[in-house]
N, C-alpha and C positions, 0 to 999 in steps of 0.2 A: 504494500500500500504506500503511496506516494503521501505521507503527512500532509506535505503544502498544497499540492493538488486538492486533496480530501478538504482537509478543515484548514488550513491557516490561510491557504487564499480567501474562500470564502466570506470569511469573519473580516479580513481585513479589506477585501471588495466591499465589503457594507457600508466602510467609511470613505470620507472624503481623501485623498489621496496623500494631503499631508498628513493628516490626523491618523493614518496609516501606520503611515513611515515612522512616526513620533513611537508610536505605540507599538511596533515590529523592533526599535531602537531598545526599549523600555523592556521587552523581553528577555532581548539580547543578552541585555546586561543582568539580569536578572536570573538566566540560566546556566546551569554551572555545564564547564566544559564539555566535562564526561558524557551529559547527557544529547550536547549535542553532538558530539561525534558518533555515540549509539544511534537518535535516531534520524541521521541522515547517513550514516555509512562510513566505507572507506573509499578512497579514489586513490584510481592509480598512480602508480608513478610516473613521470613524463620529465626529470630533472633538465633543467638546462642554465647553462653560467654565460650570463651578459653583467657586461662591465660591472666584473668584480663579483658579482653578489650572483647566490646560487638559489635559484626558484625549483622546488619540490615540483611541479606543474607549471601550465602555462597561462594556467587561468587563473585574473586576477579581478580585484573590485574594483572596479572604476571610481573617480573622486566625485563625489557626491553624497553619494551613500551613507558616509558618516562623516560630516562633516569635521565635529568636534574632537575626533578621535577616541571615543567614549566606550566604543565594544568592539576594539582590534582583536582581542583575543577570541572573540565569538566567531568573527567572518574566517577566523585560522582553523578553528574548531570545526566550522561546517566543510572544510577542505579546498579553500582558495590558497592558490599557491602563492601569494604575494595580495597587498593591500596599498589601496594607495587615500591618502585620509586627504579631507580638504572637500571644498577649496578653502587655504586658513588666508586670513587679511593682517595685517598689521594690529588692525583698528578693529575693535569689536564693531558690530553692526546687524542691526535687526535682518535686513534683508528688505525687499519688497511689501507692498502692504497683500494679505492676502484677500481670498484666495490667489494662489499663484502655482498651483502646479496641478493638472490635469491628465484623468488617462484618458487613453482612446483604443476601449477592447476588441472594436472591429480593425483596427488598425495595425494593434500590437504593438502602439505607442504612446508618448507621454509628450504632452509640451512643458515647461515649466519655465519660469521666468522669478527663481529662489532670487536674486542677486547676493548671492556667498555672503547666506548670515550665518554668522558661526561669532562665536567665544572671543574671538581675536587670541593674534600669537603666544601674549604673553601669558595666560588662562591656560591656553592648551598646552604648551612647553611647560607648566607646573602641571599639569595633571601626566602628561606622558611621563615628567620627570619619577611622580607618587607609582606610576605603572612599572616603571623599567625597575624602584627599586624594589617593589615586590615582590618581583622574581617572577610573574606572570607576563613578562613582554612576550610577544607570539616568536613563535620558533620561523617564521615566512618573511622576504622583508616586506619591511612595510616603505612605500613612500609619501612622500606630503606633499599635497598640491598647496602652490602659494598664488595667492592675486593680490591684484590691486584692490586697495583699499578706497568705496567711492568715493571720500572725499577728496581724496588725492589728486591734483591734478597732472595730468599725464608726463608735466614736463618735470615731475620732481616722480613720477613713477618708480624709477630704477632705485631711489633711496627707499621707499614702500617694501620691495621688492627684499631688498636686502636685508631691512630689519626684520620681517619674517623669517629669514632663512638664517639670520645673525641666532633667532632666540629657537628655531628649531633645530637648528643644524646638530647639537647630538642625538637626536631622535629620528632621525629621518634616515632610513637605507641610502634612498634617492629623491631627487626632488623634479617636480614638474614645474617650470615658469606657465601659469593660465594667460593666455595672452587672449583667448579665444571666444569666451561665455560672450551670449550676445546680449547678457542681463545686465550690465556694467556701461550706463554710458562711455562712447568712445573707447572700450577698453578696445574691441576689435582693432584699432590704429596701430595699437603697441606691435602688431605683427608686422608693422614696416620695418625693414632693414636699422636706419638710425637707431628706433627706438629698442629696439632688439637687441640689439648689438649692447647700448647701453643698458639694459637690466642684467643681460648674462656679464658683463664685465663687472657690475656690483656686486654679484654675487662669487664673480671669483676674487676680487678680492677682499673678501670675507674668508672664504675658502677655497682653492683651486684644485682641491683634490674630490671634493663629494660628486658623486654622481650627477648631471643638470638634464633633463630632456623639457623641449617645447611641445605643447598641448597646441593643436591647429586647428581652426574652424572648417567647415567641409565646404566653407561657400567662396571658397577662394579658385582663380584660374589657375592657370598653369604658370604664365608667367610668376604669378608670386608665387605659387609652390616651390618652382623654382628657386627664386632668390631666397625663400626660406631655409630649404638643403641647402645653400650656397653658404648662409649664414653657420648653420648647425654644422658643417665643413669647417668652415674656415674659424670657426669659434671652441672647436673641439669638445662640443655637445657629448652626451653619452649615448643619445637618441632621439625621435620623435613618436609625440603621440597622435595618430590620426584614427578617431575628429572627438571633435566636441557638437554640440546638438548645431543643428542648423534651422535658419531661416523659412525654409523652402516647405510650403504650408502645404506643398499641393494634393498631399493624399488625404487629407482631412478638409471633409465639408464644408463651403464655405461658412455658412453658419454657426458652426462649430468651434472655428480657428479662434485664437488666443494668441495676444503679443506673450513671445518667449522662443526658446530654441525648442525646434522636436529632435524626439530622438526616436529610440524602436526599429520596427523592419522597414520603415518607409525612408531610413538611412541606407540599410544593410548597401544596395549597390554603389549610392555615390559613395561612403567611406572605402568603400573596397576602391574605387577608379583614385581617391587620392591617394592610396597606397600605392597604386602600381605609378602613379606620377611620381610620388615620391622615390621609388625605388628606382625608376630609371637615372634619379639627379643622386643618388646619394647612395653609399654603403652600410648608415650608421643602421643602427637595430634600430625598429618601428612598435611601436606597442600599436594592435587595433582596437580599437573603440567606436562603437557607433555601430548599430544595427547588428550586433551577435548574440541573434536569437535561437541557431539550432546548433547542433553538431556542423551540421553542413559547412553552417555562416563562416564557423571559425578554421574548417577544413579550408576554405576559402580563401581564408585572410592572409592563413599563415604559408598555403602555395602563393600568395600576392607577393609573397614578401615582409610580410611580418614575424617578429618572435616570438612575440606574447599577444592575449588578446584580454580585454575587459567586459566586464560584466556590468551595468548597471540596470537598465528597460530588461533587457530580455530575466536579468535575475526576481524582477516586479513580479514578468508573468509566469515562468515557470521556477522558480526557488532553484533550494542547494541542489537538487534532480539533475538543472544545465548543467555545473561545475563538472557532473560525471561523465553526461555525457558530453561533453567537448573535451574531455579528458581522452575517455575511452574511443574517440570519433581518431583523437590525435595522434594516440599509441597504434591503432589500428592497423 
């Protein structure tokens, strides 16, 4: 019996979408390891070592999901091979006013328009700190996605950028620069070259050794794909992550549609076409995100050219069940 199929979709389909999430969080944390590992199983093994660090599998949690870093050890426990926490800001901040985040079950998608409310740096760098010394830090790495902070104006961005990654930087495996949410006025700009350029160089000189990859939107052409790899080249990135939600309403109603980014299967092909763009400008290892809803998706992704892939929407609609099988699709 599929637990999440059975009852935990169900119950949690009853509610509003955030009030869901809130409340799937609240579980989280509240159930002990062991039981989640009984009752979702084991997953294969599928190991593979990109820059530095070794993932158990290839399947990881996309940053959204917990923002706060609050139940790492849970998402380790249901069998994700790696965790990426965030999006974290400098600057704590509410987020958008709600409602703000919607599914769409005939679609297999979500739109949401969060604008990265979470705790701020400094909040969560003391709670990860109370984490690690307990001795329950997850055995997978974890990464931390970091963004701009909205008050910030873009042209002092790169110092934003930095101080999150100054007060994370022993907790974090790896880190993602978010350049891309399209719930952040103007953040989408940061993905031009100049500005680009300037955040990954704040962040090395902070540190030049930790891991750095850029988080890219799906609604970008080729041209700037390009110059992105050019960047992530010539800047000595760890990697890239393609995508984050997009713009591009057009499988959902027009009556239906919502300002925010979608995500789900009406991503699944354009993140794949920016992967294979990307992989013709660049070498570096690619994490996929966006649209990896079956075994297939991520079979998919990772013949694209990808290393690793992410779980967020598709984790919505079908639970810890995907982890396995895109596991077992992988080993295959």
């Amino acid at each position: 019996m599929d637990l999440y199929h059975s009852f935990l979709r169900p119950l949690l389909f009853c509610l509003p979408a955030e009030a869901a999430h809130n409340l799937a969080l609240l579980g989280l944390r509240a159930t002990p390891r062991l039981v989640l590992k009984g009752a979702f199983g084991s997953v294969p093994q599928d190991p593979v070592r990109l820059f530095g660090l070794n993932f158990p599998n290839r399947v990881g949690l996309g940053a959204g999901m917990d923002k706060n870093a609050s139940a790492l050890g849970a998402w380790a426990a249901m069998g994700f091979g790696f965790i990426e926490a965030g999006t974290v800001t400098a600057l704590a901040q509410p987020g958008n006013p709600k409602p703000r985040c919607f599914r769409f079950p005939t679609q297999s998608a979500l739109i949401n328009r969060m604008g990265f409310n979470n705790a701020g740096a400094s909040v969560i760098a003391k709670r990860l700190a109370k984490l690690k010394s307990s001795r329950r830090w997850p055995s997978v790495p974890v990464g931390i996605n970091i963004g701009k902070s909205k008050v910030t104006p873009n042209d002092q961005a790169a110092s934003d950028y930095a101080t999150s990654f100054r007060l994370l930087l022993p907790f974090g495996d790896y880190f993602t620069i978010n350049v891309s949410s399209p719930n952040t006025p103007e953040l989408r700009a940061l993905q031009e070259r100049d500005s680009l350029v300037r955040i990954i160089r704040s962040l090395r000189e902070v540190n030049a050794a930790k891991p750095v990859l850029v988080k890219i939107a799906p609604d970008l052409d080729e041209a700037q794909l390009a110059e992105i790899a050019d960047v992530a080249n010539s800047e000595n990135l760890a990697g890239l992550i393609a995508t984050n939600t997009t713009l591009d309403q057009s499988a959902v109603p027009p009556e239906a549609r919502q300002q925010g980014g979608l995500s789900g299967a009406p991503l699944t092909r354009r993140s794949t076409e920016i992967l294979k763009i990307l992989r013709r400008h660049t070498a570096l290892p690619i994490i996929a995100s966006g649209g990896v809803m079956t075994g297939a998706d991520a079979r998919e992704k990772i013949d694209a050219g990808a290393s690793l892939v992410q779980l967020y929407t598709g984790f919505v609609y079908s639970g810890p069940a995907l982890i396995r099988e895109i596991t077992a699709s992988l080993v295959a």
